[in-house]
N, CA, C and O atoms as a Tinker XYZ file with bonds, in Angstrom:
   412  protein
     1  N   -187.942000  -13.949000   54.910000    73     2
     2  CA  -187.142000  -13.471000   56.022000    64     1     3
     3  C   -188.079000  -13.068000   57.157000    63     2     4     5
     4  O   -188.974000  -12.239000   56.994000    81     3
     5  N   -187.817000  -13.748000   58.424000    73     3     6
     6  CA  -188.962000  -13.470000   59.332000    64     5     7
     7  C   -188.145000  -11.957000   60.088000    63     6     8     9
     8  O   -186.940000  -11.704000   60.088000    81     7
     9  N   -189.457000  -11.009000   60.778000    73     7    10
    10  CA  -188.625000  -10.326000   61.548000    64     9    11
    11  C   -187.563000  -10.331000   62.056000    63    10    12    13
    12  O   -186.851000   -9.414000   61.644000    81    11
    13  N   -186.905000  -11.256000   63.125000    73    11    14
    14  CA  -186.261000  -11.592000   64.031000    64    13    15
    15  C   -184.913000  -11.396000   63.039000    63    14    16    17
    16  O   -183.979000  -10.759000   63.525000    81    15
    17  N   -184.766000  -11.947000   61.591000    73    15    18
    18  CA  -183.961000  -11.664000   60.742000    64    17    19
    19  C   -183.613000  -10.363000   60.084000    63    18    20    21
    20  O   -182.523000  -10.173000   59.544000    81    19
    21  N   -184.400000   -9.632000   60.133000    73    19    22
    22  CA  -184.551000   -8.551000   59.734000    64    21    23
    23  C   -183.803000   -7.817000   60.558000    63    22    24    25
    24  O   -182.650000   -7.511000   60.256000    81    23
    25  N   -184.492000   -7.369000   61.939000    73    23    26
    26  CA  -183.795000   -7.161000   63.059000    64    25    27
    27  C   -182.264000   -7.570000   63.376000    63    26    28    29
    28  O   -181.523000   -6.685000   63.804000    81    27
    29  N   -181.913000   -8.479000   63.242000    73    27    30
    30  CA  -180.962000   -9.485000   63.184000    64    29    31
    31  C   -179.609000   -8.401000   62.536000    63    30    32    33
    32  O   -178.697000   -7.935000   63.220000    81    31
    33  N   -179.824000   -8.193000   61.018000    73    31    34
    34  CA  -179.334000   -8.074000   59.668000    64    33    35
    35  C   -179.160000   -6.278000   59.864000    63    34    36    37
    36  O   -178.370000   -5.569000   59.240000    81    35
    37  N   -180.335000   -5.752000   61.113000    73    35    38
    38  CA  -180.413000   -4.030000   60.967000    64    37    39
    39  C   -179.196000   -4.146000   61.926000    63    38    40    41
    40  O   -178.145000   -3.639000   61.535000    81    39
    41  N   -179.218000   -4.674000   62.972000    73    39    42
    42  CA  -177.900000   -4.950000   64.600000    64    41    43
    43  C   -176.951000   -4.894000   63.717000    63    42    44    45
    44  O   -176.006000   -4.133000   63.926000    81    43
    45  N   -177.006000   -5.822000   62.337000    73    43    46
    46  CA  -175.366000   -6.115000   62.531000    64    45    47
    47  C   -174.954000   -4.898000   61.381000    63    46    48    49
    48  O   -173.772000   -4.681000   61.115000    81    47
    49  N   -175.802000   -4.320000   60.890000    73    47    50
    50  CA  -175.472000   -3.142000   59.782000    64    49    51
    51  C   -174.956000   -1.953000   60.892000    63    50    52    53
    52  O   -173.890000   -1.352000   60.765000    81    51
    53  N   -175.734000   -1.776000   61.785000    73    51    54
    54  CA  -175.674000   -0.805000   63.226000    64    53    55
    55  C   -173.936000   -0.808000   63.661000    63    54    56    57
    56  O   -173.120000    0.112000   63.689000    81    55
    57  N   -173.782000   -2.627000   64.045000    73    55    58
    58  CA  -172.606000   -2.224000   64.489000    64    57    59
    59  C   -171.521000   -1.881000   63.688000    63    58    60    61
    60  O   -170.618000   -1.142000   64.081000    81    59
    61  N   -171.606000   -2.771000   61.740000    73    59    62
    62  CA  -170.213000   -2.232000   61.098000    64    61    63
    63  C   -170.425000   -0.596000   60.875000    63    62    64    65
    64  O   -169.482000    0.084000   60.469000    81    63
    65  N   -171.793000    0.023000   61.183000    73    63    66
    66  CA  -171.571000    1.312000   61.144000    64    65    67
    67  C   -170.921000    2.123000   62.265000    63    66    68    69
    68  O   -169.988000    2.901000   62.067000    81    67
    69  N   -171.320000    1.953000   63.121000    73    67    70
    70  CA  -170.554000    2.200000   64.421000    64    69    71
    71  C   -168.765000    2.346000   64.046000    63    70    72    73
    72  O   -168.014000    3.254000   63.689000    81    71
    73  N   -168.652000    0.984000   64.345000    73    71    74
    74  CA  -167.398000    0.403000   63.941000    64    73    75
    75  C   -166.577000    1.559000   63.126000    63    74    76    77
    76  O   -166.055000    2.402000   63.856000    81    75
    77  N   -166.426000    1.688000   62.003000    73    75    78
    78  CA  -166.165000    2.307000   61.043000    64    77    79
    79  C   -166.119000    3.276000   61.454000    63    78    80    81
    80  O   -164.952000    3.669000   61.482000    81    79
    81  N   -167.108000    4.272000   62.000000    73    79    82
    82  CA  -167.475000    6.027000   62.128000    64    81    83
    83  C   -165.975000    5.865000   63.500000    63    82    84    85
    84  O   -164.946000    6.537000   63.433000    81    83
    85  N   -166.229000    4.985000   64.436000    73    83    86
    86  CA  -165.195000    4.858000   65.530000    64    85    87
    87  C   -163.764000    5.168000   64.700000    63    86    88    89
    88  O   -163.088000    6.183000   64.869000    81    87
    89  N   -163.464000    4.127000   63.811000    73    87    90
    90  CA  -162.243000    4.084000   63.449000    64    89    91
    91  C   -161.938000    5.038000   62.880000    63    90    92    93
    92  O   -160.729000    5.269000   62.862000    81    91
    93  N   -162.894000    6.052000   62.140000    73    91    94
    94  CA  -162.614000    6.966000   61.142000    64    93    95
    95  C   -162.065000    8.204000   62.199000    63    94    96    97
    96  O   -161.281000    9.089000   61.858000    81    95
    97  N   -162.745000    8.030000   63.737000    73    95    98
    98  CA  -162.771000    8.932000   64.085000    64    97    99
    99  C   -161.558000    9.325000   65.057000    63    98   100   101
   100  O   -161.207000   10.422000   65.492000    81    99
   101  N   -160.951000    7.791000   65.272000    73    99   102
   102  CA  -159.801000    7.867000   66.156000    64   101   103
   103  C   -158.594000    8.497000   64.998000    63   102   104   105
   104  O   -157.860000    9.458000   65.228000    81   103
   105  N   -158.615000    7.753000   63.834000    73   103   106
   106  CA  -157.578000    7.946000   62.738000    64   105   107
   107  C   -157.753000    9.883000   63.010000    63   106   108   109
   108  O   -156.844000   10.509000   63.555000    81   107
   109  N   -158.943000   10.513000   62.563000    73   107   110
   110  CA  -158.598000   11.687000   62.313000    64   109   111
   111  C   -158.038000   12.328000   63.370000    63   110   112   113
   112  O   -157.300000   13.252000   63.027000    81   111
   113  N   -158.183000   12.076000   65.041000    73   111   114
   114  CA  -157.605000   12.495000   66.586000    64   113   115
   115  C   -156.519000   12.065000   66.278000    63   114   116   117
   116  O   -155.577000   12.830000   66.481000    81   115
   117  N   -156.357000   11.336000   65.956000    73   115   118
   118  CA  -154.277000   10.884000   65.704000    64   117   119
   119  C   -153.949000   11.214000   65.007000    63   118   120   121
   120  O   -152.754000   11.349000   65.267000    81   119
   121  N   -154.204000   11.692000   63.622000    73   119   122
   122  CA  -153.576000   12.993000   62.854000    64   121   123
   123  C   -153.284000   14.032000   63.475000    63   122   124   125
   124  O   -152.136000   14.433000   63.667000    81   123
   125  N   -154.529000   14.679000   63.927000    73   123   126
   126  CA  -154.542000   16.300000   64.626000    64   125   127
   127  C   -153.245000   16.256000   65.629000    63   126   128   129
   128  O   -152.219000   16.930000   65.544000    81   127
   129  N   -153.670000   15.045000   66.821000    73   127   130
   130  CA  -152.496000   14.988000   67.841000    64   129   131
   131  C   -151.258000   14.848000   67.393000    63   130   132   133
   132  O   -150.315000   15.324000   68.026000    81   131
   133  N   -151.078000   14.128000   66.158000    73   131   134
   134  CA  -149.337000   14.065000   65.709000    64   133   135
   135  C   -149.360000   15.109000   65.037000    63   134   136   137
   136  O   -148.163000   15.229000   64.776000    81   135
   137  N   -149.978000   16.147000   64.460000    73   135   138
   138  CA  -149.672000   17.825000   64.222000    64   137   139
   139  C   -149.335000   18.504000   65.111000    63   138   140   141
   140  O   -148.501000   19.409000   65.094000    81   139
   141  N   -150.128000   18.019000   66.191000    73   139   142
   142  CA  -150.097000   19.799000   67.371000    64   141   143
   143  C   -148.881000   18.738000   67.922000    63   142   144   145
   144  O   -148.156000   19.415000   68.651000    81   143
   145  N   -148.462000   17.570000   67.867000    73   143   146
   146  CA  -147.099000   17.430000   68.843000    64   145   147
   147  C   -145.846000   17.935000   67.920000    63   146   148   149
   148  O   -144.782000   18.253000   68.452000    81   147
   149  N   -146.035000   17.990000   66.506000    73   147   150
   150  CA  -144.774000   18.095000   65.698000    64   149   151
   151  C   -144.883000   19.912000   65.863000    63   150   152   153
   152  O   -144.044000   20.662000   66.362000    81   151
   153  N   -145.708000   20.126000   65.487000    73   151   154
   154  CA  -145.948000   21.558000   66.108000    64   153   155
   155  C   -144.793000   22.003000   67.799000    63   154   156   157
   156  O   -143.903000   22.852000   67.847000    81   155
   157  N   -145.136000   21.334000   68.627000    73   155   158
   158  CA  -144.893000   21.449000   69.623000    64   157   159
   159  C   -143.081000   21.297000   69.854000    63   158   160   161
   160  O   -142.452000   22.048000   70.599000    81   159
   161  N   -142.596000   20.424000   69.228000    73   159   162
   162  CA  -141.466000   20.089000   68.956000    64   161   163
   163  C   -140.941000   20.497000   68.363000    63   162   164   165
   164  O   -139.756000   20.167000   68.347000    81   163
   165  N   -141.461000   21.610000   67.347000    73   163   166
   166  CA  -140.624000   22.522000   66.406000    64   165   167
   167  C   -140.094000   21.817000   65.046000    63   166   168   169
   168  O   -139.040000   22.058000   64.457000    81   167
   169  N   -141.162000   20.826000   64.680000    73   167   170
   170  CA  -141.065000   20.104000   63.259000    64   169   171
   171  C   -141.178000   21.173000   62.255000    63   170   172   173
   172  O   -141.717000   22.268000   62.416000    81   171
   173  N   -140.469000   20.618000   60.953000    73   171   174
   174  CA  -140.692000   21.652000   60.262000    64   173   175
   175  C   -141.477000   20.416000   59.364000    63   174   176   177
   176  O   -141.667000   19.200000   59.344000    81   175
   177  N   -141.761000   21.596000   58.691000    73   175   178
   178  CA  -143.425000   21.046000   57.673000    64   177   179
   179  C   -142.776000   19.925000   56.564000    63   178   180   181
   180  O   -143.580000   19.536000   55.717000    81   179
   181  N   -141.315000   19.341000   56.487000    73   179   182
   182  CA  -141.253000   18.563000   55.804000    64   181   183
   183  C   -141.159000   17.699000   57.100000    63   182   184   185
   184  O   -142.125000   16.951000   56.953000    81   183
   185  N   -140.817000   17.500000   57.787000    73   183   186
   186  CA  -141.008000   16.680000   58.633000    64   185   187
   187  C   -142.061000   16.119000   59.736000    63   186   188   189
   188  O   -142.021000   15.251000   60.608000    81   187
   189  N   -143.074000   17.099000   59.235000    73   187   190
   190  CA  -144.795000   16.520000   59.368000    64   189   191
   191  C   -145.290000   15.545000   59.072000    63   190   192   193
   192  O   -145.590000   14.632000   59.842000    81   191
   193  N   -145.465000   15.586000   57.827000    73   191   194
   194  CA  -145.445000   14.194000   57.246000    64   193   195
   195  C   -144.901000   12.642000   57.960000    63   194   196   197
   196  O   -145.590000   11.750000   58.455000    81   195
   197  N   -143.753000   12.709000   57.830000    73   195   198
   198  CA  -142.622000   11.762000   58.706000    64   197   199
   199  C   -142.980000   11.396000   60.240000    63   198   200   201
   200  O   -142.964000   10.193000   60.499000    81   199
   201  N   -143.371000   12.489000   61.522000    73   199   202
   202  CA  -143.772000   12.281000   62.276000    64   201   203
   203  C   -144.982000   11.749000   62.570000    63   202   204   205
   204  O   -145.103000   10.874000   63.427000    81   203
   205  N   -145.981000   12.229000   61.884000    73   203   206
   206  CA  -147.664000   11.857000   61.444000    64   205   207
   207  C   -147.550000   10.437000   61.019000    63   206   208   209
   208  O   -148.376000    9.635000   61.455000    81   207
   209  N   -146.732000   10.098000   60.318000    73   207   210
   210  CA  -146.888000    8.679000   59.918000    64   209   211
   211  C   -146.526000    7.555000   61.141000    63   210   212   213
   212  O   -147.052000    6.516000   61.540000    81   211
   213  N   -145.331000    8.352000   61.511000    73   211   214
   214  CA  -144.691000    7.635000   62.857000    64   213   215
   215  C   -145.547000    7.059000   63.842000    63   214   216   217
   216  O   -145.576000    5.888000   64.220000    81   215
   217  N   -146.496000    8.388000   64.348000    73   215   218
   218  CA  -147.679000    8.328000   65.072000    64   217   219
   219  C   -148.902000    7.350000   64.634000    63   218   220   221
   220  O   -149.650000    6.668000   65.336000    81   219
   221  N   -148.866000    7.454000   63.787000    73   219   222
   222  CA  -149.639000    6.162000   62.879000    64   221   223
   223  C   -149.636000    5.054000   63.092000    63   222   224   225
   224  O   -150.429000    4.313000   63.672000    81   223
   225  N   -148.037000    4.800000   62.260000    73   223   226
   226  CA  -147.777000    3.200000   62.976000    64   225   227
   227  C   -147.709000    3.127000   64.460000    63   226   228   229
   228  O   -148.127000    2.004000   64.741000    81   227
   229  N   -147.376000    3.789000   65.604000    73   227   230
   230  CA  -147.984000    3.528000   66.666000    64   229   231
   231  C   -149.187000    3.290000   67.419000    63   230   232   233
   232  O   -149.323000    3.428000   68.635000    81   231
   233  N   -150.307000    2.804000   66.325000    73   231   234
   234  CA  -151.422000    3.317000   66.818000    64   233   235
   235  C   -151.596000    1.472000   66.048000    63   234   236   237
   236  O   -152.627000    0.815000   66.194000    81   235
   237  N   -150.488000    1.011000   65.356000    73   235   238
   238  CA  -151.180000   -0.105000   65.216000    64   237   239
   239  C   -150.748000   -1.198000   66.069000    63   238   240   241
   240  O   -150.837000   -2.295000   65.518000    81   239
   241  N   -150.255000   -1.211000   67.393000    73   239   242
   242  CA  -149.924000   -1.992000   68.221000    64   241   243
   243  C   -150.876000   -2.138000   68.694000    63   242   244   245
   244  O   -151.239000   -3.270000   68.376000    81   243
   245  N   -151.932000   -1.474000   69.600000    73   243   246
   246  CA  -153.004000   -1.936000   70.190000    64   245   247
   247  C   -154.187000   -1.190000   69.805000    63   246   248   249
   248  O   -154.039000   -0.006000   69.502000    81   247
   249  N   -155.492000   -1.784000   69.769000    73   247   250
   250  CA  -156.711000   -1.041000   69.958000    64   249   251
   251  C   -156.509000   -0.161000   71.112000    63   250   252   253
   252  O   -155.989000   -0.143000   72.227000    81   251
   253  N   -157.395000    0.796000   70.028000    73   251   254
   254  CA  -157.488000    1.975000   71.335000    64   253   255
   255  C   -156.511000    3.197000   71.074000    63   254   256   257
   256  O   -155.824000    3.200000   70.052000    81   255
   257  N   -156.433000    4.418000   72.151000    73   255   258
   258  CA  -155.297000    5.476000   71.533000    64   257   259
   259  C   -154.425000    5.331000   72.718000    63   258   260   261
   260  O   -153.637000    6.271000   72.820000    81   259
   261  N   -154.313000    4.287000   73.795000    73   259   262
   262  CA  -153.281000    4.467000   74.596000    64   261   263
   263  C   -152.085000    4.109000   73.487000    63   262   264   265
   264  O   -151.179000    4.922000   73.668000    81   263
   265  N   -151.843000    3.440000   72.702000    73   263   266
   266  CA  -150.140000    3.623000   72.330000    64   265   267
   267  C   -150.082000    4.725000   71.413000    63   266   268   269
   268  O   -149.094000    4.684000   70.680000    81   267
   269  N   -150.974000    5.848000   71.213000    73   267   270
   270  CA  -150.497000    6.411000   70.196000    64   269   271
   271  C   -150.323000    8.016000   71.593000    63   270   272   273
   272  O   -149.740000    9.099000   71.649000    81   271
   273  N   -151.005000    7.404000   72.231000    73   271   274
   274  CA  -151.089000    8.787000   73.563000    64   273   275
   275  C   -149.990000    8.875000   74.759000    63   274   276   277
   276  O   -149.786000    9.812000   75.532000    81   275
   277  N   -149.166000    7.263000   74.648000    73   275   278
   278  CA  -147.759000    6.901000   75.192000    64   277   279
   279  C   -146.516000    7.481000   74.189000    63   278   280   281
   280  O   -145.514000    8.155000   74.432000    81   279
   281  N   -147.124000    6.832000   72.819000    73   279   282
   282  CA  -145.790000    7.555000   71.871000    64   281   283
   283  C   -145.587000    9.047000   71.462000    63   282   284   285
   284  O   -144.721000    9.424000   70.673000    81   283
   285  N   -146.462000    9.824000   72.076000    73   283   286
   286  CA  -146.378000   11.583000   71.975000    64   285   287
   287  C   -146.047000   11.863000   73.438000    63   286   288   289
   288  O   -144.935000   12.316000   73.711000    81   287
   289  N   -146.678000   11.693000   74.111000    73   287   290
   290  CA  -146.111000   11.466000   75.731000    64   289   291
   291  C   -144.652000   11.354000   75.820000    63   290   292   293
   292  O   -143.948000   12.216000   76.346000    81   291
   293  N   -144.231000   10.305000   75.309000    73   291   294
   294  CA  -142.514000   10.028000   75.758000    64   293   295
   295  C   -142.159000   11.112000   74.758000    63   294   296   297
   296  O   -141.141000   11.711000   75.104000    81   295
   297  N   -142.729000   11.578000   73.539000    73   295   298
   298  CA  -141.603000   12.556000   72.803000    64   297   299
   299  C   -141.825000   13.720000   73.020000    63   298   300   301
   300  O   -141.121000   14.591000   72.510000    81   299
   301  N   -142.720000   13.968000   73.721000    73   299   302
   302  CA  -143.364000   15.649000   74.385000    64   301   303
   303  C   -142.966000   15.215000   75.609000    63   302   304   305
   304  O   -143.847000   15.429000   76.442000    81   303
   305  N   -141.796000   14.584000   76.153000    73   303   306
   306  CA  -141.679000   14.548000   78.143000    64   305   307
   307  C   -141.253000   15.799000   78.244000    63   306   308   309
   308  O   -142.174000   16.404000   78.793000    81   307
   309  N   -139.997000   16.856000   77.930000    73   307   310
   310  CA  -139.598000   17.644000   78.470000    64   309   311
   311  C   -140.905000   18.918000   78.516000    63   310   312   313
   312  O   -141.005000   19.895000   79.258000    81   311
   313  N   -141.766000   18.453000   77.452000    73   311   314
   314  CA  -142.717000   19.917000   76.872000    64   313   315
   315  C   -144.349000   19.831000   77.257000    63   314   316   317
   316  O   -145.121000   20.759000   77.497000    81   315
   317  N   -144.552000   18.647000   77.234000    73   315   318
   318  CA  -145.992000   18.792000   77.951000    64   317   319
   319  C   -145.743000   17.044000   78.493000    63   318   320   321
   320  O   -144.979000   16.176000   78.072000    81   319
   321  N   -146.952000   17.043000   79.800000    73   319   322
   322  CA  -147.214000   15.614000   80.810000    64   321   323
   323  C   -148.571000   14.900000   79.846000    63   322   324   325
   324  O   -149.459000   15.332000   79.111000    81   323
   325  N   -148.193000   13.805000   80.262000    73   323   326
   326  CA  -149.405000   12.666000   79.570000    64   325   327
   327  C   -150.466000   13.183000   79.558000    63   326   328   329
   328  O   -151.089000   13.342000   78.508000    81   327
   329  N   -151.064000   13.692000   81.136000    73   327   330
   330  CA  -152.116000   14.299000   81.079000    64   329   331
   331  C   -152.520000   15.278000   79.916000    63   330   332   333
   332  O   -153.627000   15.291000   79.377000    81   331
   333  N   -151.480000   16.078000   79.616000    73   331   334
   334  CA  -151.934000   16.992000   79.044000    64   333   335
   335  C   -152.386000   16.611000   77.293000    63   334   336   337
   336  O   -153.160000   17.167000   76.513000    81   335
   337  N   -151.465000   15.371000   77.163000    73   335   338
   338  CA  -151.783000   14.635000   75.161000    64   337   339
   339  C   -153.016000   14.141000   75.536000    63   338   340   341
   340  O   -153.931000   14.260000   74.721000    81   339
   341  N   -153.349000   13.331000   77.160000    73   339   342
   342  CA  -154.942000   13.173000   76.765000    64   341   343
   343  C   -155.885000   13.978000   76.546000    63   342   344   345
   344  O   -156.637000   13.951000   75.572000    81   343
   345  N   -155.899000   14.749000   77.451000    73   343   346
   346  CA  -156.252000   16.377000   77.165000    64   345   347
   347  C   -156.426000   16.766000   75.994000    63   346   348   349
   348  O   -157.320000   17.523000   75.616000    81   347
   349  N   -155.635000   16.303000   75.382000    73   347   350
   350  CA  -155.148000   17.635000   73.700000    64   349   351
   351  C   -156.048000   16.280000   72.983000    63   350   352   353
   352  O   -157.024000   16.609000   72.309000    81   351
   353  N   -155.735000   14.736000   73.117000    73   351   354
   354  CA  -156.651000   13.853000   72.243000    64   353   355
   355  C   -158.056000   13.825000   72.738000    63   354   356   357
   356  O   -158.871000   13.727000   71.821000    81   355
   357  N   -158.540000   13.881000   73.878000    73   355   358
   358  CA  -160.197000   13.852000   73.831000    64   357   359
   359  C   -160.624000   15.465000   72.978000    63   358   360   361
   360  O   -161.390000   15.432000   72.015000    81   359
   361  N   -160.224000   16.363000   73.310000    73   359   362
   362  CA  -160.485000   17.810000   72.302000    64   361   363
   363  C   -159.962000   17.314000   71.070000    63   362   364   365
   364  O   -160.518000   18.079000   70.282000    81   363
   365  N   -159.296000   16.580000   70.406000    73   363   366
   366  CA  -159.207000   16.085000   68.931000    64   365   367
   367  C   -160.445000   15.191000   68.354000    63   366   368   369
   368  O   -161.163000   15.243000   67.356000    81   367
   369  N   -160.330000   14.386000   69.438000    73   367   370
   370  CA  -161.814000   13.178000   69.194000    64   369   371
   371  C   -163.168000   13.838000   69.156000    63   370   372   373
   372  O   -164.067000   13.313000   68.500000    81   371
   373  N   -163.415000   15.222000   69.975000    73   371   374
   374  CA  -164.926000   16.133000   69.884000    64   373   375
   375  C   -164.891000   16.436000   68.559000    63   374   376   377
   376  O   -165.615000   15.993000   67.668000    81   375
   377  N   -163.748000   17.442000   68.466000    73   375   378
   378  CA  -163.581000   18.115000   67.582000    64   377   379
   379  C   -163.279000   17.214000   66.066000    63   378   380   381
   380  O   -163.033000   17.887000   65.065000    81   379
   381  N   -163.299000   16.222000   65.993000    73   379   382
   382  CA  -163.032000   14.759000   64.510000    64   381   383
   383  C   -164.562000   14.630000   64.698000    63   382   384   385
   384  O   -165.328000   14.803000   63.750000    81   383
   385  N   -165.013000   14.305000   66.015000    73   383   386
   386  CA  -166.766000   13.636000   65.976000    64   385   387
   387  C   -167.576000   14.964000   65.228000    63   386   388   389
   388  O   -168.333000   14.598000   64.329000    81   387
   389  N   -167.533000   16.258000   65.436000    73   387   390
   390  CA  -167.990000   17.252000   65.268000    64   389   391
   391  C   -168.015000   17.621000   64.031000    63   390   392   393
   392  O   -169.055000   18.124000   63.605000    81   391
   393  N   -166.753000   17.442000   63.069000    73   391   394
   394  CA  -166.567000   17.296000   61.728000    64   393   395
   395  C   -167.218000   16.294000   60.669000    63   394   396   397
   396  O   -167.598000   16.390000   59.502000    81   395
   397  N   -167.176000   15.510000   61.421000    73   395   398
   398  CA  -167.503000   13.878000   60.911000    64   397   399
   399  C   -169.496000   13.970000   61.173000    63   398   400   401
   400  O   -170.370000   13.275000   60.654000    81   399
   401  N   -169.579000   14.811000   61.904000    73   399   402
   402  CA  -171.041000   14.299000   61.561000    64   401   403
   403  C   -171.730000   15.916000   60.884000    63   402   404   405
   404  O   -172.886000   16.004000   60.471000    81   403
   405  N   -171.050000   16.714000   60.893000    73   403   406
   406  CA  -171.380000   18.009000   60.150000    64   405   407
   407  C   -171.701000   17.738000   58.748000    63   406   408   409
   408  O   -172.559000   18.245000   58.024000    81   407
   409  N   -170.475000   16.463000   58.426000    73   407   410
   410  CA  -170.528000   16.509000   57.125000    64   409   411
   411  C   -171.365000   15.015000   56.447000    63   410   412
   412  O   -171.507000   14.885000   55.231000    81   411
């Protein structure tokens, strides 16, 4: 295996690590955010579950957290503005990155 392979083989270990720590890290911001919105809405704790999942499958329409930051948005309109779920998801995403590499 010449360098160049080596190198090659470290890039692509780099990015499925990346990759992964990303995904692990959006999944845990979209938990937190579908808590503090069921929270917000006055869910009761059997219906945590139910909403959290909801939020879930919204998150598998597109890469990325805009559909999961549209589908708390439209169900938090009367109670908090978009701005404010992005708000509440970048402080989920510190606070998931912060966990995630503590441990």
């Amino acid at each position: 295996m010449t360098t160049f392979d080596e190198r090659e083989a470290a890039f692509e270990s780099k990015y499925a690590h990346d990759a992964e720590l990303q995904f692990r890290l959006e999944a845990r911001a979209n938990r937190k955010l579908a808590q503090w919105a069921a929270e917000q809405l006055g869910k009761s704790a059997s219906e945590l579950d139910s909403y959290t999942a909801e939020v879930i499958r919204a998150d598998l329409k597109e890469a990325g957290p805009e559909d999961v930051i549209a589908k708390v948005a439209a169900d938090l309109a009367p109670v908090a503005t978009t701005m404010t779920v992005r708000e509440k998801y970048a402080a989920f995403l510190a606070e998931a990155k912060a966990e995630l590499t503590a441990s």
